[in-house]
C-alpha positions, -999 to +999 in steps of 0.1 A: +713-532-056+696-564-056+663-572-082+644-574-049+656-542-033+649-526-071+613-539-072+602-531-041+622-496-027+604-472-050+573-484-037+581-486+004+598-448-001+562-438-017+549-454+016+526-479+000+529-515+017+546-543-001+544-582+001+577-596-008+583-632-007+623-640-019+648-664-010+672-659+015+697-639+016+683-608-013+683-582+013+640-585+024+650-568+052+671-536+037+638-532+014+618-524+044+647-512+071+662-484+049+633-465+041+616-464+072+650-455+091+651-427+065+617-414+072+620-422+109+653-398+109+635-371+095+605-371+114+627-372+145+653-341+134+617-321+127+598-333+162+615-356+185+593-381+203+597-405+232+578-433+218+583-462+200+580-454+161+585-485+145+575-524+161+587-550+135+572-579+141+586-613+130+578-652+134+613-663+149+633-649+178+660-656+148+647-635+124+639-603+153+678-609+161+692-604+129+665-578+121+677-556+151+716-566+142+705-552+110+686-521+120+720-510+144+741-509+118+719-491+089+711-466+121+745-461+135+756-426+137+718-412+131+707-398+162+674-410+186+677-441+167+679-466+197+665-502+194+649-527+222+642-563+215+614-579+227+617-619+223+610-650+244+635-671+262+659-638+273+652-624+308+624-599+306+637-573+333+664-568+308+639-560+282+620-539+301+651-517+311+659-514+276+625-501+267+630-475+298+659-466+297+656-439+262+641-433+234+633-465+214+621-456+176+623-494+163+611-521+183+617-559+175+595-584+185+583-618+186+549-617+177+541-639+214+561-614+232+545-583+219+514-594+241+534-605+268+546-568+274+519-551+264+498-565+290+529-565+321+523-532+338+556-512+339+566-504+371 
């Protein structure tokens, strides 16, 4: 376990909000991505929903891409845990389909893209 992950964890599983600022590379993103996958699994074996649970927003199209890379593997094997990025400069019918097509609990976005869909009407 990291100092970062160590400093921060017992405070995201208690569910209060945390402002970490590290350098690259101390696992940020596990300090955020584990608990909520945890407490997303839970909620979901107790009352499955259809909706998104979780929108991650992030600055980069980078970032959202290693974030989702990240949230796959930490989720593989746990069930109703699907992801759909949402990020400029990849087709959006694509996008759109994977928000469609099941049950999407952690949604990554570009912060310019989240208003982008959210204003499209789905057809």
């Amino acid at each position: 376990m990291t100092p970062v992950q160590m400093q921060t964890m017992p405070a995201v599983l208690m569910g209060r909000d945390v402002l970490v600022s590290a350098t690259t590379g101390s696992s940020k993103t596990l300090c955020f991505l584990l608990p909520l996958l945890l407490r997303l699994s839970q909620e979901t074996q107790q009352s499955p929903r259809e909706l998104p649970r979780m929108v991650i927003l992030s600055p980069t199209r980078e970032l959202c891409m290693q974030i989702e890379e990240q949230a796959k593997q930490i989720a593989k094997g746990m069930p109703c845990m699907k992801t759909a990025l949402l990020v400029r400069g990849l087709p959006i019918a694509n996008q759109l389909h994977r928000l469609k097509k099941g049950v999407c609990t952690d949604l990554g976005c570009h912060t310019g893209q989240t208003h982008r869909h959210h204003h499209k009407p789905c057809r």
